[in-house]
VOBA-1610 file (N, C-alpha, C; in pm, whole numbers, padded with zeros to 5 digits, always signed):
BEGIN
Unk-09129+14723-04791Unk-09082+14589-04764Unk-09169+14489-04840Unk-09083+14380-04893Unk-09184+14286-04965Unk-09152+14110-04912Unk-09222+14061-04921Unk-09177+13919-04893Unk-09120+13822-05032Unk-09045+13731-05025Unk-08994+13644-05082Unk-08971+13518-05019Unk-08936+13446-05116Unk-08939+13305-05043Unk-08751+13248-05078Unk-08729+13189-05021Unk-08594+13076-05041Unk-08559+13008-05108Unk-08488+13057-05259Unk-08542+12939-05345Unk-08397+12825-05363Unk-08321+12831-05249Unk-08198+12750-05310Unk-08210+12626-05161Unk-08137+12526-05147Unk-08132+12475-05080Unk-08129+12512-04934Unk-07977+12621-04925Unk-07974+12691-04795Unk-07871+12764-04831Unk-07964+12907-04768Unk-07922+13026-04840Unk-07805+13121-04721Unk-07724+13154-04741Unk-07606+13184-04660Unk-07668+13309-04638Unk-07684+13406-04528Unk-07712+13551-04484Unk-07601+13577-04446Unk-07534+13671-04539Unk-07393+13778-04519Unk-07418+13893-04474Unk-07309+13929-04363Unk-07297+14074-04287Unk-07343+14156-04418Unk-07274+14171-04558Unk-07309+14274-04603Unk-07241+14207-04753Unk-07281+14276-04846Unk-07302+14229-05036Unk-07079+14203-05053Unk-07055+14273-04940Unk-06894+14284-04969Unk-06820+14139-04908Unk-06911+14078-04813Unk-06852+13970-04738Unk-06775+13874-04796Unk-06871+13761-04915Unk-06790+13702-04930Unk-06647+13738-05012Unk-06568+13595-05016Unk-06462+13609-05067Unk-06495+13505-05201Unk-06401+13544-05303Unk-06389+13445-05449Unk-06405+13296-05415Unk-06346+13281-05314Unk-06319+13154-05236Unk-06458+13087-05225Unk-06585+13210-05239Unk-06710+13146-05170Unk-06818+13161-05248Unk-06789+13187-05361Unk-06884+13178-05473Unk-06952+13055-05498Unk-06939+12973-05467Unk-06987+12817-05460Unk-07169+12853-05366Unk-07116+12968-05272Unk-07243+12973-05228Unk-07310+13059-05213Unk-07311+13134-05377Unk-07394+13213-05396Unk-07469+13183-05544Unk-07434+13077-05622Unk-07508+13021-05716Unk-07648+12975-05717Unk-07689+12939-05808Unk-07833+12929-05822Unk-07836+12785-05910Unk-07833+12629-05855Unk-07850+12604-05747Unk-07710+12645-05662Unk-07742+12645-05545Unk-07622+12631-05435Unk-07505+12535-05436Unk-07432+12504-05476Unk-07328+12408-05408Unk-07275+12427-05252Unk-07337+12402-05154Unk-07289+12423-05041Unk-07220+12325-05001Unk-07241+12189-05039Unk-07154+12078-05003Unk-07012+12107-05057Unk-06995+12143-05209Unk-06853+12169-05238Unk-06822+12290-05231Unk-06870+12373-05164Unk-06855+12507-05074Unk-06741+12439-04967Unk-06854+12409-04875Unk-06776+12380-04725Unk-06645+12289-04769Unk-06668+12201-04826Unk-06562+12074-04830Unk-06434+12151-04887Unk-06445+12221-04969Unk-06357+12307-05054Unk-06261+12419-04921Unk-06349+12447-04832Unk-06292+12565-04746Unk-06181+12458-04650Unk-06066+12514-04589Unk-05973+12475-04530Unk-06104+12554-04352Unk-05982+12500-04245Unk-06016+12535-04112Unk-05993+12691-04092Unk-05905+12708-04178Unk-05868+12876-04168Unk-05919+12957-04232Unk-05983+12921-04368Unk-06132+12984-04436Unk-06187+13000-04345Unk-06229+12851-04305Unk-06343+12913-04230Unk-06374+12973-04063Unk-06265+12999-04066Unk-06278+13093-03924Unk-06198+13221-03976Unk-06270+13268-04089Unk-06232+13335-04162Unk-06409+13412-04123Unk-06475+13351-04130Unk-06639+13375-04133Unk-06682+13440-03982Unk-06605+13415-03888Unk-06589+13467-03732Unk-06520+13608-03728Unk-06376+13554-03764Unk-06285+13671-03714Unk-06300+13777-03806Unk-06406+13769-03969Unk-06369+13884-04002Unk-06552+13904-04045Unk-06593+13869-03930Unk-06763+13909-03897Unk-06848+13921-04054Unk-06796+13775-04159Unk-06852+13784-04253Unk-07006+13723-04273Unk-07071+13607-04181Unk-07167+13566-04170Unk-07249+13560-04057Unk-07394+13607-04083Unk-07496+13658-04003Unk-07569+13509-03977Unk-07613+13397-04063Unk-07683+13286-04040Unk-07714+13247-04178Unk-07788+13105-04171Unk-07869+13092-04310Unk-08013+13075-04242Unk-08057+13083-04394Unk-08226+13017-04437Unk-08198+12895-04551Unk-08333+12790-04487Unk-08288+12674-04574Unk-08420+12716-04668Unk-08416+12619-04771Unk-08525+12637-04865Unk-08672+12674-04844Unk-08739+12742-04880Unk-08908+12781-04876Unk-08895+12814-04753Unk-08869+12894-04699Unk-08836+12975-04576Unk-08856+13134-04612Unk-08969+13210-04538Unk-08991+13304-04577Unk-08919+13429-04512Unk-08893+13570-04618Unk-08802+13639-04570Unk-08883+13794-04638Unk-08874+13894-04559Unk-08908+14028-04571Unk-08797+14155-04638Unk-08785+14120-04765Unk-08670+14195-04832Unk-08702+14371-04770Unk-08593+14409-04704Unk-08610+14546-04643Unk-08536+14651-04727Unk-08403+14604-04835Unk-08355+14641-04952Unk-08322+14596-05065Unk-08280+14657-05179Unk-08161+14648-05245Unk-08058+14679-05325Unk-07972+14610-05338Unk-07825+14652-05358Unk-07780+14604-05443Unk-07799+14620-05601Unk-07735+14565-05711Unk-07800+14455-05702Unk-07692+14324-05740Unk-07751+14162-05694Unk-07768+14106-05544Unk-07803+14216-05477Unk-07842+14182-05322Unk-07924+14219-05289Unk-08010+14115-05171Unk-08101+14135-05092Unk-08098+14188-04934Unk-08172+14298-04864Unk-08113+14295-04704Unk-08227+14240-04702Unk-08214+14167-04609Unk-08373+14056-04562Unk-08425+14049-04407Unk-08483+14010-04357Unk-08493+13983-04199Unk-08588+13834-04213Unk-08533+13736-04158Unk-08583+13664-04130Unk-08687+13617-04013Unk-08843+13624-04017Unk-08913+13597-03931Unk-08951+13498-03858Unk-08874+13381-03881Unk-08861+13243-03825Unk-08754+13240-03731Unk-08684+13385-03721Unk-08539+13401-03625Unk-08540+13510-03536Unk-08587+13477-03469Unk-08639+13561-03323Unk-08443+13659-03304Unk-08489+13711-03280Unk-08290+13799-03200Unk-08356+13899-03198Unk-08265+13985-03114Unk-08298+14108-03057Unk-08185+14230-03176Unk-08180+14154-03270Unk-08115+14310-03367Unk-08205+14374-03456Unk-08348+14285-03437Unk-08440+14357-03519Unk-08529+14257-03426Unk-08688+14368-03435Unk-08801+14256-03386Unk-08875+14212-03489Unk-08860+14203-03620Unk-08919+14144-03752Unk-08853+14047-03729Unk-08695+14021-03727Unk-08638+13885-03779Unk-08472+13898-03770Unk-08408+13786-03779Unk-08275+13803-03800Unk-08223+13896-03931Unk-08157+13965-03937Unk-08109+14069-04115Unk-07952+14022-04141Unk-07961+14060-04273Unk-07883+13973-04311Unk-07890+14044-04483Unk-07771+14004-04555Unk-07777+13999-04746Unk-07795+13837-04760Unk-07842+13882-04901Unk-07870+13711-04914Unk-07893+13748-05107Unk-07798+13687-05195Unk-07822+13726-05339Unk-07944+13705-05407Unk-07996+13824-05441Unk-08140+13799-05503Unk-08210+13695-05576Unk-08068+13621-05663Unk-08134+13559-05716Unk-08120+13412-05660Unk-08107+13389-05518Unk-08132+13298-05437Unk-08307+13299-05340Unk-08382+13395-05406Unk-08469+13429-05359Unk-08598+13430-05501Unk-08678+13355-05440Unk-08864+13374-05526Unk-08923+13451-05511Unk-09022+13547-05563Unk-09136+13596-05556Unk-09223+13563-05420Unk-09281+13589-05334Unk-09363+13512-05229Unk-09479+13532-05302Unk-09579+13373-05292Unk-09693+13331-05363Unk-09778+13308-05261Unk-09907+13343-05235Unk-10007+13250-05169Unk-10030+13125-05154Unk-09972+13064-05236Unk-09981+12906-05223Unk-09824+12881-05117Unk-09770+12970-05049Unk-09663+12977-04944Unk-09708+12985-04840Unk-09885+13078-04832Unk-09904+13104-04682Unk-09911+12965-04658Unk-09915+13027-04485Unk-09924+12881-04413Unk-10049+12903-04320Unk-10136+12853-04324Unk-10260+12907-04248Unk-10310+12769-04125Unk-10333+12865-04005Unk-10365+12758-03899Unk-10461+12621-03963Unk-10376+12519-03904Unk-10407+12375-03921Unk-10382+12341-04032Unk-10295+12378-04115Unk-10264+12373-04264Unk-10118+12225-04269Unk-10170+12126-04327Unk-10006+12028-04310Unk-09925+12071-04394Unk-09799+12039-04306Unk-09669+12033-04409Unk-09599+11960-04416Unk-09496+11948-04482Unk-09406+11852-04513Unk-09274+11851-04467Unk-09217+11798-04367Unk-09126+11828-04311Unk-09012+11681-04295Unk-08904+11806-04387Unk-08811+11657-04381Unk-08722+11628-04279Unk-08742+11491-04242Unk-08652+11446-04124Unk-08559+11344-04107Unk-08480+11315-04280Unk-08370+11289-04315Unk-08302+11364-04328Unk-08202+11365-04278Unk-08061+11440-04272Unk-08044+11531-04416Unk-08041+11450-04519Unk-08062+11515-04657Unk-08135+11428-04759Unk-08227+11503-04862Unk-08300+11436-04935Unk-08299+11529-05053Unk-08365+11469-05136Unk-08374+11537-05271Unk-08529+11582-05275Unk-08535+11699-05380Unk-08648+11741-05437Unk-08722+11653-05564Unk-08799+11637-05610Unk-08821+11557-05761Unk-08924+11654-05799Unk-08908+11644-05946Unk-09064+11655-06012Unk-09149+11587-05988Unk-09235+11617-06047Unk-09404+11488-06049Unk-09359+11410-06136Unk-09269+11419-06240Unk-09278+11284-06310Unk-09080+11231-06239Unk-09078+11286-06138Unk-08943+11206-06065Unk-08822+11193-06131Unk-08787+11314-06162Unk-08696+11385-06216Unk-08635+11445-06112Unk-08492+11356-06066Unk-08418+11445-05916Unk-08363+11610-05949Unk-08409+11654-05839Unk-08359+11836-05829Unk-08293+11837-05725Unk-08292+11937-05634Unk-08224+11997-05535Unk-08168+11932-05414Unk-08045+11931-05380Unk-08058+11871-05260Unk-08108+11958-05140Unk-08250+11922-05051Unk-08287+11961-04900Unk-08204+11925-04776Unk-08256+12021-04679Unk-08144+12004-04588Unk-08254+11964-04465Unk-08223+11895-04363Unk-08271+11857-04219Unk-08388+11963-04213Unk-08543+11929-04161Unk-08601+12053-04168Unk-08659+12123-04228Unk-08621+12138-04389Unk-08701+12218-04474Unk-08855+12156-04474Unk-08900+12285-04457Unk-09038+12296-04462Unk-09161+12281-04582Unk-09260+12222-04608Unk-09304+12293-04748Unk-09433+12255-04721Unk-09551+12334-04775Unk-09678+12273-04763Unk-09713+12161-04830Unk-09773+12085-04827Unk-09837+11992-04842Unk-09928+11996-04957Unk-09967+11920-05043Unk-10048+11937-05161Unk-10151+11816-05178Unk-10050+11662-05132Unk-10142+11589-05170Unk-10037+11473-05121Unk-10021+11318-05100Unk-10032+11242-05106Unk-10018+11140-05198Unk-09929+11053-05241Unk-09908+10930-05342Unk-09881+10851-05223Unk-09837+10687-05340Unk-09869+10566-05249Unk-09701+10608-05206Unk-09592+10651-05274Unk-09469+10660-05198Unk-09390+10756-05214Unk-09481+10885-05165Unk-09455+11014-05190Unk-09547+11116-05191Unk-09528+11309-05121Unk-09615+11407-05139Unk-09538+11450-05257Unk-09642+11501-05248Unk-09646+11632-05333Unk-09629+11774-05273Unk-09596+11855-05288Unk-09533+11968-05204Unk-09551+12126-05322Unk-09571+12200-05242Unk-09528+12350-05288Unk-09470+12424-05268Unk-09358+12431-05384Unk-09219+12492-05343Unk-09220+12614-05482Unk-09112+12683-05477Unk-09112+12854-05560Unk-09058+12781-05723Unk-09095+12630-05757Unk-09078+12623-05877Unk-09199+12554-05934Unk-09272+12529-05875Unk-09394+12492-05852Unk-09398+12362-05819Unk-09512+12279-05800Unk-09540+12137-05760Unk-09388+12027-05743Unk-09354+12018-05619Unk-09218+11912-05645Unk-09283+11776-05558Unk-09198+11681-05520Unk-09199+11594-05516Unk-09127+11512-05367Unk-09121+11462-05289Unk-09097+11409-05218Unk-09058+11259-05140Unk-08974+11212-05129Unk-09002+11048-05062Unk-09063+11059-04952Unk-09169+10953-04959Unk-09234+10944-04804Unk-09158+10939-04683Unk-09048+10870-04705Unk-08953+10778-04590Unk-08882+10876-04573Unk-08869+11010-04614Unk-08801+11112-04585Unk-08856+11217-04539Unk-08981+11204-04514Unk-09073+11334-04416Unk-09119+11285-04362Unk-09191+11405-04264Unk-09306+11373-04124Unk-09441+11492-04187Unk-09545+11444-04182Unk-09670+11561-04218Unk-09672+11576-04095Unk-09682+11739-04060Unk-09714+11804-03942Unk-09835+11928-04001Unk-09832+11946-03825Unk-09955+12049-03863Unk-09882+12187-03856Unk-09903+12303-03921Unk-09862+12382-03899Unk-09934+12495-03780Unk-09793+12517-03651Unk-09829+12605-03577Unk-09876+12538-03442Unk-09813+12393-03461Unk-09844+12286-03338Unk-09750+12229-03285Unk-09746+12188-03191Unk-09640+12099-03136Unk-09655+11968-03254Unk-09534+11910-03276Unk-09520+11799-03323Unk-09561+11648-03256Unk-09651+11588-03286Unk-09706+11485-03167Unk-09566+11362-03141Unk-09505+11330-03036Unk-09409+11238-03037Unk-09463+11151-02916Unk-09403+11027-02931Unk-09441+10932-02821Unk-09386+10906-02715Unk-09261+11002-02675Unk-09161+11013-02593Unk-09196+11140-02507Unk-09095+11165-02422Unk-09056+11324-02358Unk-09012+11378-02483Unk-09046+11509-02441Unk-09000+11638-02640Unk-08839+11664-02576Unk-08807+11688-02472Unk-08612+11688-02397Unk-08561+11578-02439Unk-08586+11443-02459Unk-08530+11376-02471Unk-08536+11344-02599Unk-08642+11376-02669Unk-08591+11349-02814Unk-08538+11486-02888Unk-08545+11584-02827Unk-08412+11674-02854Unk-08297+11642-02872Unk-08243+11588-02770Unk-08101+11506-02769Unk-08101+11373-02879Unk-08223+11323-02846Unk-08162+11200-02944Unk-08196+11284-03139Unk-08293+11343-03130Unk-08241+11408-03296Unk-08100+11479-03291Unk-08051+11538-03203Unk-07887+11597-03201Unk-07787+11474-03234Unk-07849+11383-03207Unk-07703+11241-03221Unk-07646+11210-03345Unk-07796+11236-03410Unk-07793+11193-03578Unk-07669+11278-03614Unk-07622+11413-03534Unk-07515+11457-03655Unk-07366+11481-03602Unk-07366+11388-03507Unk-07237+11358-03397Unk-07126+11347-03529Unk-07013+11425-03517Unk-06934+11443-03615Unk-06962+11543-03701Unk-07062+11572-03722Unk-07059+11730-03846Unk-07015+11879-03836Unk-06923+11891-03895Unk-06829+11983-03886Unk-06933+12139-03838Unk-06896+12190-03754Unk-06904+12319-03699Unk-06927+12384-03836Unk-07002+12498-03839Unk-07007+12613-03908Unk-07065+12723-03852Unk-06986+12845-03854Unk-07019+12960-03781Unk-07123+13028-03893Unk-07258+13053-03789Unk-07371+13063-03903Unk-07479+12952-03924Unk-07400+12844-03943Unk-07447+12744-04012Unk-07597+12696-03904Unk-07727+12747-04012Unk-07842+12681-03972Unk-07903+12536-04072Unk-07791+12429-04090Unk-07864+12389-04149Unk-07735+12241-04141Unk-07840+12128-04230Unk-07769+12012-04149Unk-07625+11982-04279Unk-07593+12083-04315Unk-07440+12070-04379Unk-07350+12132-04291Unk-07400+12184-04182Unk-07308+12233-04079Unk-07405+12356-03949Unk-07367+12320-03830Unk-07469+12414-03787Unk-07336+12469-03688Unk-07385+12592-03642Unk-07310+12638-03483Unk-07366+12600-03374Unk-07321+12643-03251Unk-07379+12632-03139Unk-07521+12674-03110Unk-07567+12770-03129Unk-07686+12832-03133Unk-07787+12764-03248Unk-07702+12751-03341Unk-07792+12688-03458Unk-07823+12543-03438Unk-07780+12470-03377Unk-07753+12336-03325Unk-07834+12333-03229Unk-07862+12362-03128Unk-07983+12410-03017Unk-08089+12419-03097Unk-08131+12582-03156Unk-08232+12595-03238Unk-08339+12514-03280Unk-08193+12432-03419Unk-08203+12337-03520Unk-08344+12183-03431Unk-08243+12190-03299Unk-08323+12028-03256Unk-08452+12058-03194Unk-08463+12166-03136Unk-08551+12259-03055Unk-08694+12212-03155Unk-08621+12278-03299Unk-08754+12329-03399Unk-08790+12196-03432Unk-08695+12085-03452Unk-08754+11962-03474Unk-08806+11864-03380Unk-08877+11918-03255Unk-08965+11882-03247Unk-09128+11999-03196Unk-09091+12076-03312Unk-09215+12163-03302Unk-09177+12294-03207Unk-09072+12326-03150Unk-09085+12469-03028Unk-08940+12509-03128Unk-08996+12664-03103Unk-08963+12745-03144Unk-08824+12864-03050Unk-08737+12876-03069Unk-08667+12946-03001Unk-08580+13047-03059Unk-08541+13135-02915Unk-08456+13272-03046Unk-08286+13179-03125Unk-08273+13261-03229Unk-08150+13224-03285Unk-08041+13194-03231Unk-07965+13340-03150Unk-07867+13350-03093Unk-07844+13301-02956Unk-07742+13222-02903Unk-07719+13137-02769Unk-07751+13265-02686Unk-07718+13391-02706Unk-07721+13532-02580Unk-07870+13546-02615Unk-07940+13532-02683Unk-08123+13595-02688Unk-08186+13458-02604Unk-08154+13333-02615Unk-08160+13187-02623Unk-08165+13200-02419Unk-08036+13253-02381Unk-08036+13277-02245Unk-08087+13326-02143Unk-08198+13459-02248Unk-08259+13527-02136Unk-08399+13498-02157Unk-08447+13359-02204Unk-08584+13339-02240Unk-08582+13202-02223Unk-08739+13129-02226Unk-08734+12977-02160Unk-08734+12979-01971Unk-08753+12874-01961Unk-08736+12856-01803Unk-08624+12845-01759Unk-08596+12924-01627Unk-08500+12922-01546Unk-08461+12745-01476Unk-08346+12668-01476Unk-08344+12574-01424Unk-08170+12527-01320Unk-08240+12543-01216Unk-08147+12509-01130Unk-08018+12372-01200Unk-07900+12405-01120Unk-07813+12269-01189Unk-07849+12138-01122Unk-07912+12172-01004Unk-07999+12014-00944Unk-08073+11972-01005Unk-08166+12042-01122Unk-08304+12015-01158Unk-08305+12026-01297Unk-08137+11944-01374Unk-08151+11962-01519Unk-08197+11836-01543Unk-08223+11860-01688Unk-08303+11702-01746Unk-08269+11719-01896Unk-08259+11584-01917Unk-08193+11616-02082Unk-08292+11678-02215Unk-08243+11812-02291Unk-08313+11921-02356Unk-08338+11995-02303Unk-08275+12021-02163Unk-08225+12191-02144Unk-08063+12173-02204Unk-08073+12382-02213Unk-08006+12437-02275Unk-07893+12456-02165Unk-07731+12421-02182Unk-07654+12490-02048Unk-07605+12620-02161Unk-07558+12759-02116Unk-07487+12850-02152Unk-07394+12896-02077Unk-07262+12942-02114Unk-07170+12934-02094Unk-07078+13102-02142Unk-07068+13180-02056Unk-06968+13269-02084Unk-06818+13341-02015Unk-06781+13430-02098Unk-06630+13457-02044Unk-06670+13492-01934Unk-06551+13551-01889Unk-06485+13596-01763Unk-06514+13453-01624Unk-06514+13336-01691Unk-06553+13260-01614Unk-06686+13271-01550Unk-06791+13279-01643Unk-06944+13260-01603Unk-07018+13389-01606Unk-06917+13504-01567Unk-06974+13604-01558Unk-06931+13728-01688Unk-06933+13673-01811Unk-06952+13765-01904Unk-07026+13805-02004Unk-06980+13771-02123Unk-07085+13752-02203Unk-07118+13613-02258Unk-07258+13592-02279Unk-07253+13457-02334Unk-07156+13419-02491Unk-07135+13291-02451Unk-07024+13304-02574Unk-07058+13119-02679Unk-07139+13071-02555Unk-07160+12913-02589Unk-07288+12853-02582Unk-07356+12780-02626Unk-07429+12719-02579Unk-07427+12546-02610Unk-07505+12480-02525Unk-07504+12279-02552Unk-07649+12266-02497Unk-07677+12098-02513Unk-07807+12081-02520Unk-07787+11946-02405Unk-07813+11966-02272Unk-07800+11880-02175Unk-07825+11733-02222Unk-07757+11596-02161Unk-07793+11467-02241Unk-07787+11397-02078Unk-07802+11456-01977Unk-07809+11404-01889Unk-07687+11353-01836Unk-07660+11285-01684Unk-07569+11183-01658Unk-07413+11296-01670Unk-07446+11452-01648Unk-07327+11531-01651Unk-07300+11528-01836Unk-07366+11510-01898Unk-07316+11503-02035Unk-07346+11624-02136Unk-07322+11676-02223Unk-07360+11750-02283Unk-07329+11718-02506Unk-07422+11734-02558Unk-07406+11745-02686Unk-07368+11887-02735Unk-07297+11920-02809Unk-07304+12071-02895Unk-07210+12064-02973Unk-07172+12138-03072Unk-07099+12234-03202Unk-06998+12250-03135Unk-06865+12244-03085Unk-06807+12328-03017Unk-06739+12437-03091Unk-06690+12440-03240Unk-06615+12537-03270Unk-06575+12541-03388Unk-06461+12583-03464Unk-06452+12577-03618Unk-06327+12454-03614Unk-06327+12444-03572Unk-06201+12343-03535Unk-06232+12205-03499Unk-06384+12215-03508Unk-06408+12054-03435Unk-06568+12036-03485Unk-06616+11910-03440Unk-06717+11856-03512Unk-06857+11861-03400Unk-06985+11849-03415Unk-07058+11813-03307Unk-07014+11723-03255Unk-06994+11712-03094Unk-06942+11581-02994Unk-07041+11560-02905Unk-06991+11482-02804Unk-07013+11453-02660Unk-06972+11474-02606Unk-06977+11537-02494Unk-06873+11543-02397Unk-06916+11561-02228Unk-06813+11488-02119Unk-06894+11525-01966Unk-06839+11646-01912Unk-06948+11707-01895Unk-06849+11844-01849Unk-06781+11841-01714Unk-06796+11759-01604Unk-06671+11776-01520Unk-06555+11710-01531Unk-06540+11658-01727Unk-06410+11650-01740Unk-06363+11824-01796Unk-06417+11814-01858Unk-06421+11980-01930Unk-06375+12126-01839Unk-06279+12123-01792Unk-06241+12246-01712Unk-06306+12409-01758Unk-06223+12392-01859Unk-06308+12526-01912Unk-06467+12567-01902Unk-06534+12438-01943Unk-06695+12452-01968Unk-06739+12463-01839Unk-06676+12380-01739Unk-06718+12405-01615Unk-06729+12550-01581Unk-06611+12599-01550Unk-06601+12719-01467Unk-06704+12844-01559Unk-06725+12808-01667Unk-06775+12902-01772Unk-06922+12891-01743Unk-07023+12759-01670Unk-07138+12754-01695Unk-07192+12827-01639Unk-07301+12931-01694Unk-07319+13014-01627Unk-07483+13062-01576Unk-07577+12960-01669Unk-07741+12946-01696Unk-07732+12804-01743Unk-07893+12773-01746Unk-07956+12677-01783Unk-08090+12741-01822Unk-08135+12674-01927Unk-08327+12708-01957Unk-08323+12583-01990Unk-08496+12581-01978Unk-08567+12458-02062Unk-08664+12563-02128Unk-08747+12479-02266Unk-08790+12536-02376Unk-08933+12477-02411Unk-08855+12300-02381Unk-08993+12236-02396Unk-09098+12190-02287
//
C-alpha cells in the first residue's frame, strides 16, 4: 500500500473502474470539471448513481488516500479521513490515477502544525505570482507555508499555491476549531450557507453533498470529526433523548417506520426544525418535522457529536 495525495479539486470515488458512464467523463479529467459534470446530468442521471450502486463518495483536494491497488488507469484507495465500517483504514473506493499525486512530506500534517482551511463556499487556487488555477471546494485543507499582507501561501501536489485571505480560516491541525459561539449551533448556521444545493448521492463536497455528507461536511467545519455514513454516524456520538435535543444533533431516520435500516439522516435547527439533503430530486431545505409525516414516523435516533 502506498499513499497519495488528491490532486484535482474533488475527486469522485467509484464502486469500481466500470462505473462511470460516457455521460461522466467530465469527472474524471485532470483538471476536473465537476461543475459542468453535475449541471450537464439530468435528475435521472443522476439517480442513476443510487439505483445502479455507481458511487462510493468523494475526496476534495490534498486529501490523503492509501492506494491498496491497481487497475490500468485506476486507483482502489481507502480514505482515512472517512471513518465506515467497510474497512477500518478508510472509506474504498476507485478514483483515476491520474487524479492522484505522489504523497510528499511537505503533506504530513504534524501536531500543532497550521492549515489553511477554506471557508468560502468556493475559491480559487493561484500561483505566487497570481495566476488563477483550480477551483476549491468548502473545506479543502492545505498546510500552511507562510503569510502575505492579502494572502497564504499553501502546500499543495503542484507545489507552492496561493490563496485569498478572505477565503480561509488558519487552524491548528488536530484541534477543535476555536469559535465564539456554541460548536451545535454553528453547525446549523454553516449548513444554511448551502440551502438550495442540489443533492448528490456521494457528494462530499460543496458542489453537492448527500445526507451523510451534509452532516459530516458541517460537523468537520467546525473541527469534530465523524464517521461518513448516516448508519456508522448512528451508532456513535451521544445518545440524546427527543426532550433533550439542541440544535447540531444529528436526527436518523429509518424504514419500516423507525425500525429498520437507517436510510436518512438531518442536522437538528431547533424549534422542531430540521436542515438536510433530502434526495436526488431536491435541494438542501428546511423543514418542521411534525409537518413531515413520513420523517416523523421514521425518526428513529438522535446523537450529538459536539
Amino acid at each position: 500500500m502506498k499513499s497519495s495525495i488528491v490532486a484535482v479539486s474533488v475527486a469522485t470515488v467509484w464502486t469500481k473502474p466500470e462505473s462511470p458512464r460516457d455521460l461522466d467523463q467530465a469527472a474524471l479529467t485532470v483538471p476536473v470539471d465537476a461543475r459542468g459534470w453535475l449541471t450537464s446530468l439530468t435528475i435521472e442521471d443522476k439517480l442513476g448513481f443510487y439505483d445502479n450502486n455507481m458511487i462510493q463518495t468523494q475526496a476534495l483536494f490534498g486529501t490523503r488516500v492509501e492506494v491498496e491497488e491497481e487497475q490500468g488507469e485506476w486507483s482502489k484507495v481507502l480514505i482515512p479521513d472517512q471513518a465506515c465500517n467497510k474497512n477500518e483504514i478508510g472509506y474504498p473506493g476507485w478514483i483515476p490515477s491520474n487524479q492522484l499525486a505522489p504523497w510528499s512530506e511537505s503533506f504530513e500534517v504534524k501536531e500543532g502544525q497550521k492549515l489553511a482551511l477554506v471557508t468560502a463556499a468556493m475559491t480559487h487556487l493561484y500561483t505566487t505570482d497570481k495566476q488563477k488555477g483550480i477551483e476549491l471546494a468548502y473545506l479543502t485543507r492545505l498546510p500552511l507555508l507562510s503569510e502575505t499582507e492579502d494572502g497564504v501561501i499553501v502546500s499543495t501536489p503542484f507545489g507552492e499555491g496561493l490563496l485569498r485571505k478572505e477565503d480561509v480560516t488558519i487552524i491548528e491541525a488536530n484541534k477543535l476549531i476555536e469559535l465564539a459561539g456554541n460548536r451545535g449551533e454553528a453547525i446549523v448556521e454553516n449548513g444554511k450557507q448551502f440551502l438550495s444545493l442540489p443533492y448528490l448521492w456521494g457528494g462530499m463536497s460543496s458542489y453537492g453533498y448527500d445526507c451523510s455528507g451534509f452532516a459530516y461536511n458541517m460537523h468537520r467545519s467546525v473541527g469534530i470529526q465523524i464517521p461518513r455514513d448516516a448508519s456508522d454516524q448512528a451508532r456513535s456520538g451521544q445518545l440524546v433523548e427527543k426532550d433533550d435535543l439542541l440544535p447540531g444533533d444529528l436526527l436518523f431516520f429509518a424504514f419500516e417506520e423507525g425500525k429498520g435500516r437507517v436510510h436518512h439522516v438531518g442536522i437538528y435547527m431547533g424549534d422542531q426544525h430540521m436542515i438536510h439533503s433530502p434526495d436526488t430530486r431536491g435541494t438542501i431545505e428546511i423543514v418542521k418535522l411534525d409537518e413531515t409525516y413520513r420523517l416523523i414516523k421514521e425518526h428513529c435516533i438522535s446523537r450529538r457529536y459536539w
